[in-house]
C-alpha positions in Angstrom: 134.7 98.9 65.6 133.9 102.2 63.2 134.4 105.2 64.6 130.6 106.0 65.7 130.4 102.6 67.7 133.4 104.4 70.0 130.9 106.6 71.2 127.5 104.8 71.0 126.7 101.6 73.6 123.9 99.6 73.8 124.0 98.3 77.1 122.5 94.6 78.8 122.0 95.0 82.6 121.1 91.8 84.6 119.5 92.5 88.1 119.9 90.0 90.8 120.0 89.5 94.5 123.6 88.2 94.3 125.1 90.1 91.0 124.5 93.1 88.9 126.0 92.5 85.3 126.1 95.3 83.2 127.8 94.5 79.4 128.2 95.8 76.3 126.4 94.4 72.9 129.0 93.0 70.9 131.9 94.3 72.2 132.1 91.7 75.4 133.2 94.4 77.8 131.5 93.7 81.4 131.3 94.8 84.9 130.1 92.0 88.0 129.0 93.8 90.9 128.0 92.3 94.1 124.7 94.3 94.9 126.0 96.4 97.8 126.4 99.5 98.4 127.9 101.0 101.9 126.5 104.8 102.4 127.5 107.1 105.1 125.3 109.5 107.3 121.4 111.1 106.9 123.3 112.4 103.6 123.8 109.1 102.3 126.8 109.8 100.9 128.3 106.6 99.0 131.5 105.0 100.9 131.7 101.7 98.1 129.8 99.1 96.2 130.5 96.1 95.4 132.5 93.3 97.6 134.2 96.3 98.7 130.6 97.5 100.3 129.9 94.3 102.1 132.8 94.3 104.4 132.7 98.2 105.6 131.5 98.8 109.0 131.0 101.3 111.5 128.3 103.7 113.3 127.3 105.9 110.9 127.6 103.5 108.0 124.7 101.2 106.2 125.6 98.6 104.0 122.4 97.9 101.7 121.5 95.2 98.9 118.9 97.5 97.1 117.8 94.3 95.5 117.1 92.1 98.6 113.7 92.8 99.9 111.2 90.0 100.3 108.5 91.4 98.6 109.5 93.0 95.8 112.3 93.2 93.7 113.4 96.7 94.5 113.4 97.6 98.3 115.7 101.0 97.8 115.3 102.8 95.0 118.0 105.5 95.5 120.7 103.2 96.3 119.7 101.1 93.4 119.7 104.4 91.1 123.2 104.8 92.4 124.6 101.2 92.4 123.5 101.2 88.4 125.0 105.0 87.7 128.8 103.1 89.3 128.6 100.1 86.9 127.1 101.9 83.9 130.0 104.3 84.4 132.9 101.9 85.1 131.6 99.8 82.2 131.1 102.6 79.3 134.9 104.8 81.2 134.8 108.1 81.6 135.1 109.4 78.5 133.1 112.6 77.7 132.0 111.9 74.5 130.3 108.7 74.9 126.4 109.4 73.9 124.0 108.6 76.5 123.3 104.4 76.1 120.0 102.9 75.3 120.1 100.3 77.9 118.3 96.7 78.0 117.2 95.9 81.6 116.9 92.5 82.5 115.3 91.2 86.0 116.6 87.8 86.4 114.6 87.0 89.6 110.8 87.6 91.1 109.4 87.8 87.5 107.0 84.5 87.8 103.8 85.4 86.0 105.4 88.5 84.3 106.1 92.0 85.5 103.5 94.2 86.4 103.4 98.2 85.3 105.3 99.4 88.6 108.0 97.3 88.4 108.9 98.0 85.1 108.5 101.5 85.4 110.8 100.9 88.1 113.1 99.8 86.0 113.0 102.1 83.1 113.4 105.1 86.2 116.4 103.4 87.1 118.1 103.2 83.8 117.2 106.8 82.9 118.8 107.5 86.3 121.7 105.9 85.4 122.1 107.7 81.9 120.0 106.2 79.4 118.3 107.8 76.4 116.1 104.5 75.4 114.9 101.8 77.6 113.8 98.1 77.3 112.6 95.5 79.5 112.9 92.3 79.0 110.9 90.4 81.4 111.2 86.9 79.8 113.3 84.3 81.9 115.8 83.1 79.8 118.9 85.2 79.9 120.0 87.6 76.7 123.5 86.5 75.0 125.0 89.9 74.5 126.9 89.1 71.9 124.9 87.0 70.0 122.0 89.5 70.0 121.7 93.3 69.5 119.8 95.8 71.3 117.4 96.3 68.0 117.0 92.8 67.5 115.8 92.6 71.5 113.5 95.6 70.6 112.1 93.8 67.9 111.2 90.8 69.6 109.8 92.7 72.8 107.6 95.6 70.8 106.1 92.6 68.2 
């Protein structure tokens, strides 16, 4: 790895009702979320994500698949905008010089007959919520091999 790929990433995130993959081109670095997240109060403070999410309980707390809604892909924006700033951060670490990533997103379900303008402008909002200076969407069905592929390559085949 030269010494500018330490602090540039091109990220693949794969959005589903059961997972949320977010991985690294080339390098094979990956976080697997389960798509919950457990918020606290009118606030909505954030308690956990993940499998971690799915099991809190209590009065005051909501635990909320962003992802699940039955008709559309998206039901809670904010919570999604939050679940993808965790794993964009637990996958890139928490080091302060890492340059903002140009991010792939990649809807692996509810995409029959394409994507329409919304909800790929719901997408790009939510990667440039999570961080990201440049962002794709790749609405075709078959699922990108991140390291077989690069994020320019991907941009090629998606702006030709």
């Amino acid at each position: 790895m030269s010494f500018l790929q330490k602090f540039k990433r091109d990220l693949l995130v794969e959005l589903s009702v059961k997972q949320l993959s977010v991985e690294v081109f080339g390098a094979g670095e990956r976080v697997v979320l389960s798509p919950y997240i457990a918020i606290e109060g009118k606030k909505k403070n954030v308690l956990a994500v993940g499998d971690n999410a799915k099991h809190l309980s209590g009065s005051n707390i909501t635990v909320i698949n962003p992802f699940d809604h039955k008709r559309s892909f998206v039901g809670d924006f904010a919570c999604a905008e939050k679940l993808l700033q965790y794993a964009v951060r637990e996958v890139l670490g928490h080091n302060k010089f890492v340059l903002s990533p140009r991010i792939v997103m990649h809807q692996l379900e509810k995409v029959d007959g394409g994507l329409t303008d919304i909800e790929e402008r719901v997408l790009k909002e939510l990667a440039m919520g999570a961080g990201a200076r440049e962002v794709l969407v790749h609405h075709y069905p078959a699922r990108v091999n991140a390291q077989q592929t690069s994020y320019t390559a991907l941009k090629k085949q998606l702006c030709s």
